[in-house]
C-alpha positions as a LaTeX table, in Angstrom:
\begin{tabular}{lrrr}
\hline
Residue & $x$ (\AA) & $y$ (\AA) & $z$ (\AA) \\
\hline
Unk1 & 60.77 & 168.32 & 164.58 \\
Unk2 & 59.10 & 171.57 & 166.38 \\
Unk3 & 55.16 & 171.43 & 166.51 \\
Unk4 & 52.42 & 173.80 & 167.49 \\
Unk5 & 49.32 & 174.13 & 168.46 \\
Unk6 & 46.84 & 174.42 & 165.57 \\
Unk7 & 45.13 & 177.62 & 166.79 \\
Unk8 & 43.13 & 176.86 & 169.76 \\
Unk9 & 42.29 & 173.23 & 168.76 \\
Unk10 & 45.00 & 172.09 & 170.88 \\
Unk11 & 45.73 & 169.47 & 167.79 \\
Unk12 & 49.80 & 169.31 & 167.43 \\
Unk13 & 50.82 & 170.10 & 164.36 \\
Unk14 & 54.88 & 169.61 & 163.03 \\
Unk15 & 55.82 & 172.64 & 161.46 \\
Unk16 & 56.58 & 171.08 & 158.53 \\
Unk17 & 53.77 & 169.58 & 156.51 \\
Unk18 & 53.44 & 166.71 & 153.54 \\
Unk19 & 51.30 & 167.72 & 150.78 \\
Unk20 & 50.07 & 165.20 & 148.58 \\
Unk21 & 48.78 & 166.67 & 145.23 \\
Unk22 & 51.60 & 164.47 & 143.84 \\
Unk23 & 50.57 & 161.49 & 145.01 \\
Unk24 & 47.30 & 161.47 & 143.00 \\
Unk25 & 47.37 & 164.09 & 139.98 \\
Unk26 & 50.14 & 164.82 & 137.27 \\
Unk27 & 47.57 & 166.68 & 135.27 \\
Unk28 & 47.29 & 170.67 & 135.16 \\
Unk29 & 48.97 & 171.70 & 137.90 \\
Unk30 & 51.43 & 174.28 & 138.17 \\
Unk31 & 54.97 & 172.97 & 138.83 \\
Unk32 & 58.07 & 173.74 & 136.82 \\
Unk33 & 59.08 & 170.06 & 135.79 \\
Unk34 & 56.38 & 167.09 & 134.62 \\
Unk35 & 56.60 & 164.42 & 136.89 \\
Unk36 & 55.02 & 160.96 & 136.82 \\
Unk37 & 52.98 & 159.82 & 140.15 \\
Unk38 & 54.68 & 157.09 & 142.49 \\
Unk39 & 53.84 & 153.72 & 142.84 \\
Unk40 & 52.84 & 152.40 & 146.19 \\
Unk41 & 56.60 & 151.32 & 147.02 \\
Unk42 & 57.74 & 154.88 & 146.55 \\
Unk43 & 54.44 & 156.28 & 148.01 \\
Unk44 & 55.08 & 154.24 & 151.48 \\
Unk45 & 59.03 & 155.25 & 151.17 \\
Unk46 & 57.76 & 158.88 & 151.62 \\
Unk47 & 55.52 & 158.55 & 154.22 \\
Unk48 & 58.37 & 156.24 & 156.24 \\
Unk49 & 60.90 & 159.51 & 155.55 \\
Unk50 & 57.73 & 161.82 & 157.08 \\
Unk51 & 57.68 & 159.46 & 160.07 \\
Unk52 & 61.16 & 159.44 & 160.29 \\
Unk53 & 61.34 & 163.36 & 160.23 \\
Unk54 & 58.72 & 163.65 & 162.98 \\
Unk55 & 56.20 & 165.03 & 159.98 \\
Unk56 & 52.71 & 164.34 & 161.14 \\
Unk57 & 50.68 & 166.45 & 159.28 \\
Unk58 & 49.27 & 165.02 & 155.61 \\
Unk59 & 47.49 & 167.54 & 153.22 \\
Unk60 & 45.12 & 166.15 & 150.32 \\
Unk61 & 42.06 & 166.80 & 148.89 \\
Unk62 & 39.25 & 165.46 & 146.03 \\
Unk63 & 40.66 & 167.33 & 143.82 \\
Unk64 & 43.92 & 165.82 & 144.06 \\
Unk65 & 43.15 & 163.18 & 141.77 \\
Unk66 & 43.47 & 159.48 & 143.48 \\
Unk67 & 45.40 & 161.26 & 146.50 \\
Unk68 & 42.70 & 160.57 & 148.98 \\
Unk69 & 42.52 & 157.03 & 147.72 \\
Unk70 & 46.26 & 156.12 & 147.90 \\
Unk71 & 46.57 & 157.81 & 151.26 \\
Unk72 & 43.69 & 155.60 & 152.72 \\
Unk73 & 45.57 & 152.52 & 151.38 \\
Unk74 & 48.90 & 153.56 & 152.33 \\
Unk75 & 47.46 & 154.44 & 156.04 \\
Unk76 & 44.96 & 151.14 & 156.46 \\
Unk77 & 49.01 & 149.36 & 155.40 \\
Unk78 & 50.63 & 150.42 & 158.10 \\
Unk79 & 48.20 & 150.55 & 160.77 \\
Unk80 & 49.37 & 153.77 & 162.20 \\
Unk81 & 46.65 & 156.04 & 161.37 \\
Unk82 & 46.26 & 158.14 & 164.85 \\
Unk83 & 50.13 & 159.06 & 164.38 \\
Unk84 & 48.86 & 161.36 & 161.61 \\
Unk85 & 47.32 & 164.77 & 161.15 \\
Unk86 & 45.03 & 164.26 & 158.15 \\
Unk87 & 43.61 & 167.75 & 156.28 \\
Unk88 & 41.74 & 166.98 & 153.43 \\
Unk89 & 39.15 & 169.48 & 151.84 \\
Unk90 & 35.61 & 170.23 & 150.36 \\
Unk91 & 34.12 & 172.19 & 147.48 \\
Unk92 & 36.12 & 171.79 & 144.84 \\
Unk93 & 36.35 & 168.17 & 142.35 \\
Unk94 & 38.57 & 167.84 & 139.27 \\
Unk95 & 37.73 & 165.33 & 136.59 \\
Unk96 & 38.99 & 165.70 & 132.91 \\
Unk97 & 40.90 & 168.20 & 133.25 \\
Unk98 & 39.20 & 170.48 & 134.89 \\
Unk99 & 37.48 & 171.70 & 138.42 \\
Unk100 & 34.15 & 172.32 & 139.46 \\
Unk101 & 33.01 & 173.83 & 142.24 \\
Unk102 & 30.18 & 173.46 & 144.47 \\
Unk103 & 30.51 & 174.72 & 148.47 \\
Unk104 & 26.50 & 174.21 & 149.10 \\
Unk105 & 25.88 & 172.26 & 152.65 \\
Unk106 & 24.83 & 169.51 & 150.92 \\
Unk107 & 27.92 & 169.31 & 148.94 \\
Unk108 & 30.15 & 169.81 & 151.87 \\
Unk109 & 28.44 & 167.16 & 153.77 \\
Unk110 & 28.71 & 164.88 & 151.10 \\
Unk111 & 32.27 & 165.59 & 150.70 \\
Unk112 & 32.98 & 164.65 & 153.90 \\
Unk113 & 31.52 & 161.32 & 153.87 \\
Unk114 & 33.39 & 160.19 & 150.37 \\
Unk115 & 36.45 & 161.32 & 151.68 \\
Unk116 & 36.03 & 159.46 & 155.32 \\
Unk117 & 35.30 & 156.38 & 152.87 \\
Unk118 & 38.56 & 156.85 & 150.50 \\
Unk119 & 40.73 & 157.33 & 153.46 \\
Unk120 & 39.30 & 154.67 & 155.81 \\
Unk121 & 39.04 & 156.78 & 158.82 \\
Unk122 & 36.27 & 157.16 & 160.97 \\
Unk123 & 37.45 & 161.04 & 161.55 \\
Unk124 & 39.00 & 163.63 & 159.54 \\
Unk125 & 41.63 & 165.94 & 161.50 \\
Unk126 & 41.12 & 169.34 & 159.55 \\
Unk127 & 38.70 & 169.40 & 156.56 \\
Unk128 & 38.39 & 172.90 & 154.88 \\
Unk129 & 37.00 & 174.61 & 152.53 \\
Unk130 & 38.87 & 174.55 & 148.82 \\
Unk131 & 38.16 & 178.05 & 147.75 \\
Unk132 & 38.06 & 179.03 & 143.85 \\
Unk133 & 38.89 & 182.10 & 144.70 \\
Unk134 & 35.15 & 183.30 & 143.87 \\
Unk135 & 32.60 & 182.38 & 146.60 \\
Unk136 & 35.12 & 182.65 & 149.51 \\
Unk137 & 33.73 & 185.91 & 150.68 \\
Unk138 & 30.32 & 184.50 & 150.44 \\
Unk139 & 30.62 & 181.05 & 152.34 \\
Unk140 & 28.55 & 182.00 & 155.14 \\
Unk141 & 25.77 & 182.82 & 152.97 \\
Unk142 & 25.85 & 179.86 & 151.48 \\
Unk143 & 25.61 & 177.58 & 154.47 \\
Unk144 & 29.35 & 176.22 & 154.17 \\
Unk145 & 30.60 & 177.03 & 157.62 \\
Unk146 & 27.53 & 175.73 & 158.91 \\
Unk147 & 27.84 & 172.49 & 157.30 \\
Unk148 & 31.33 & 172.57 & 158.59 \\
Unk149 & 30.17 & 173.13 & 161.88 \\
Unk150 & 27.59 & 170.12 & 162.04 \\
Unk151 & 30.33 & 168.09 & 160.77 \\
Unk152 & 32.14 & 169.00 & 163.96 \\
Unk153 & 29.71 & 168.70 & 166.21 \\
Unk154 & 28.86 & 165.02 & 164.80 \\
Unk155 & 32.30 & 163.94 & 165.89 \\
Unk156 & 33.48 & 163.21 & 161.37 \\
Unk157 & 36.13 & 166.00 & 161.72 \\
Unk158 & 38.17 & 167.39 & 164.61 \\
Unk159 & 38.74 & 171.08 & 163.08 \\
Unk160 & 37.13 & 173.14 & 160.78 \\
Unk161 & 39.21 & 175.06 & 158.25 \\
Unk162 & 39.13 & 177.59 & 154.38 \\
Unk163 & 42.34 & 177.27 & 152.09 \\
Unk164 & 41.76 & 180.70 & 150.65 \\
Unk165 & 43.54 & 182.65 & 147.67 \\
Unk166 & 42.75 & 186.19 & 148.90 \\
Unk167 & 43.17 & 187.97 & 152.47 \\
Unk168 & 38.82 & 189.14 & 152.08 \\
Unk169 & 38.27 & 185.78 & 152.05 \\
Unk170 & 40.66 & 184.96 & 154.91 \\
Unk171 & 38.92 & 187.54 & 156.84 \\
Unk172 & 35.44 & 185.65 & 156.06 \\
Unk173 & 36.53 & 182.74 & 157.55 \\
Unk174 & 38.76 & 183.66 & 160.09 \\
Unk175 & 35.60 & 184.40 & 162.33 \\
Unk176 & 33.97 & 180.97 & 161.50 \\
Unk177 & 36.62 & 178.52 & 161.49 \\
Unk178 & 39.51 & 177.01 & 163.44 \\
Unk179 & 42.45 & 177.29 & 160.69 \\
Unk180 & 43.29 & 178.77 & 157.16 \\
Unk181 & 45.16 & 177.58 & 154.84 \\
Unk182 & 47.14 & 180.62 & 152.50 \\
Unk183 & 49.72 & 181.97 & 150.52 \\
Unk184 & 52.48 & 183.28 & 152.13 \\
Unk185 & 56.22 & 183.37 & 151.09 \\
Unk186 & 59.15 & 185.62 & 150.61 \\
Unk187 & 58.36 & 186.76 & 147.33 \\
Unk188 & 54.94 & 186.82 & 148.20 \\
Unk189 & 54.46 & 188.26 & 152.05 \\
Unk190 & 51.15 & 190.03 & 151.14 \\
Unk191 & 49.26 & 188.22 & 153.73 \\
Unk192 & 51.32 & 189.32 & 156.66 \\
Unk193 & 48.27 & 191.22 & 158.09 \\
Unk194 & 46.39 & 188.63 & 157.68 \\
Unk195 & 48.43 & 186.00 & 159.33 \\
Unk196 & 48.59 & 188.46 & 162.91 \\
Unk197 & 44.79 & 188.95 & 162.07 \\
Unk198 & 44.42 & 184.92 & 162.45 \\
Unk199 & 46.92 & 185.02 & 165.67 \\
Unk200 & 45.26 & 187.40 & 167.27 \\
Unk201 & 41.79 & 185.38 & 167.39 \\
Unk202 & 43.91 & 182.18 & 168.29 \\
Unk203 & 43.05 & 180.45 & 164.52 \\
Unk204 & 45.45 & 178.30 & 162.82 \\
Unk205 & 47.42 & 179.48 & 159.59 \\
Unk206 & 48.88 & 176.53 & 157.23 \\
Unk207 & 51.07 & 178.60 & 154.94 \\
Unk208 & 51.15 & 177.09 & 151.13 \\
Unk209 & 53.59 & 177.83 & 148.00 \\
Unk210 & 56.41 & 178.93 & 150.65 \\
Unk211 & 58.57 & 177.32 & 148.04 \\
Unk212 & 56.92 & 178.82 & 145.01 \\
Unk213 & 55.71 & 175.10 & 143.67 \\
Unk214 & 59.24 & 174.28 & 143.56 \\
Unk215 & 60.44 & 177.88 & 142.17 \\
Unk216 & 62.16 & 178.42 & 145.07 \\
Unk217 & 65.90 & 177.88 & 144.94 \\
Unk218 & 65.59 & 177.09 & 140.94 \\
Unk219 & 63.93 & 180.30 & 138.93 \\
Unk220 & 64.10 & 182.85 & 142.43 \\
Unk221 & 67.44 & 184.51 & 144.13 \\
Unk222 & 66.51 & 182.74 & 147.36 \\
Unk223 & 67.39 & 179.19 & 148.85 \\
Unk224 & 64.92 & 176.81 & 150.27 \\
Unk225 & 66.26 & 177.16 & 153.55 \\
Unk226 & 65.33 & 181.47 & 153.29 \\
Unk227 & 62.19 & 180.44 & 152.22 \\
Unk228 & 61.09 & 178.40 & 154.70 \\
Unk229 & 62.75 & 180.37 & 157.58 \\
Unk230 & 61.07 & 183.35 & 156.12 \\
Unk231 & 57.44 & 181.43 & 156.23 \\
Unk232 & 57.38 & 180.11 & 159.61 \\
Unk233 & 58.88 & 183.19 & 161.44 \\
Unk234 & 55.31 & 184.99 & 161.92 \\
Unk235 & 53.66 & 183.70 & 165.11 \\
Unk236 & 50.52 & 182.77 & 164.13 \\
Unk237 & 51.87 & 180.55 & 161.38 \\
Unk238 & 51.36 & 176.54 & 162.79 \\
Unk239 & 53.05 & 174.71 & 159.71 \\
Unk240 & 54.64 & 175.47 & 156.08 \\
Unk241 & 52.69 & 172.83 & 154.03 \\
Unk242 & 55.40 & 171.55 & 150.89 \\
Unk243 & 54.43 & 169.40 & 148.16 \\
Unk244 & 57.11 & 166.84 & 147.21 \\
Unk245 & 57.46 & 162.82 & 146.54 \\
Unk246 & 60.97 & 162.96 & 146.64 \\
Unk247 & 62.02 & 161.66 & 150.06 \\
Unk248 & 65.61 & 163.59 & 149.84 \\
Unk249 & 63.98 & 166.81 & 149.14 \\
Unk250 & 61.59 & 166.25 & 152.45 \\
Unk251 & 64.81 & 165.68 & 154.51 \\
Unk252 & 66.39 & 168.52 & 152.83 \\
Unk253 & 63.27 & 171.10 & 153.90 \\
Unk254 & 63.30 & 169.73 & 157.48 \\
Unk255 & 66.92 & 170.16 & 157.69 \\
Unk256 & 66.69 & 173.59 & 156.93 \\
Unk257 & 64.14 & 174.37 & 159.32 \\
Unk258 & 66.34 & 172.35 & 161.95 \\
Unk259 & 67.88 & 175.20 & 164.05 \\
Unk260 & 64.53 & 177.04 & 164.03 \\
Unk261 & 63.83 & 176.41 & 167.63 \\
Unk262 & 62.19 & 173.27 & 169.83 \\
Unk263 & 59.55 & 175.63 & 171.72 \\
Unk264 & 55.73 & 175.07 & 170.50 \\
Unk265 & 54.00 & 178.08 & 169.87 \\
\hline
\end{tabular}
């Protein structure tokens, strides 16, 4: 599988990425179908088909219920853990049913350290920020990207990111960190401008929801395959992040992504 550069970090990232909401929460979230969470068998199946694929990037977060958990287990298993690109996130914890935020220094710092001790890492690849959607546009005033940036310079994470859910708060953080994490499909291409906005100061863009959480290909006129071309064709997109614990439906997304081209960007 194709990688690229993740912005100017010089971290290689596979085009295609594995997120892992399903691996730890089954609980209000917005996919089409209920699903139940794997057990470890199925859970280590997965990751073997990401290997397999030449997928190296793994997305979780807090908020993903016992993702971070699992993950760590899974990982400390097979002893491979520096084959993997790990992004986890900060700000944002869900517990009965519901999220809270809290993207205070404190808070982000903290974050980091409960999430270095549920994965079993001594370093987190990417950690970002997990926007509500509220206080994106407000994170420097708050202190977030500095926290993020002592985290950095203390050697606990490698890059600094923001998932964001509108392009004013991409914008905020595009100065401050080295990758965002957005929206961006082919029902959905508002963020375009953003994306060249990113490229053009060498930061990172994970694209999320290219598949609609699962829409894609089901409910929309477009296949998978459209979908995913359509995500990755800007330049300054570094990997389509896809949500699945169905090993077929992970080969099926990097086989249509297959004749996309073997150059990194």
């Amino acid at each position: 599988m194709q990688h690229r550069h993740l912005g100017n970090t010089g971290i290689p990232v596979s085009i295609i990425g594995l997120g892992l909401v399903k691996l730890g929460r089954n609980t209000a979230v917005k996919y089409p179908k209920p699903f139940d969470l794997p057990d470890d068998q199925q859970a280590m199946r997965l990751l073997d088909t990401a290997a397999d694929l030449g997928i190296n990037l793994l997305d979780t977060a807090p908020a993903y219920g016992t993702s971070e958990q699992r993950l760590g287990k899974l990982l400390e298993a097979r002893a491979d853990r520096d084959a993997w690109i790990i992004s986890t996130k900060a700000g944002e914890s869900f517990a009965d049913g519901q999220s809270t935020y809290d993207f205070t220094p404190s808070a982000i710092i903290n974050s980091c350290t409960q999430s270095l001790r549920r994965l079993r890492t001594d370093r987190i690849d990417l950690f970002m920020l997990h926007s509500d959607g509220q206080a994106e546009t407000r994170f420097d005033e708050i202190g977030s990207f500095d926290a993020l940036d002592d985290l950095k310079r203390r050697g606990l994470i490698r890059a600094t990111g923001a998932s964001v859910k509108t392009a004013q708060g991409a914008a905020a953080a595009i100065d401050r960190v080295d990758a965002v994490m957005l929206e961006y499909s082919i029902d959905a291409p508002a963020m375009a401008d953003t994306i060249e906005h990113a490229a053009a100061r060498a930061v990172g863009v994970l694209v999320k929801k290219a598949l609609g959480s699962g829409r894609v290909g089901k409910q929309h006129e477009h296949s998978p395959a459209e979908a995913l071309a359509f995500a990755l064709n800007p330049s300054g997109v570094t990997s389509v992040v896809v949500g699945t614990i169905n090993p077929g439906h992970l080969r099926e997304n990097a086989g249509a992504i297959a004749g996309l081209g073997d150059q990194p960007r």
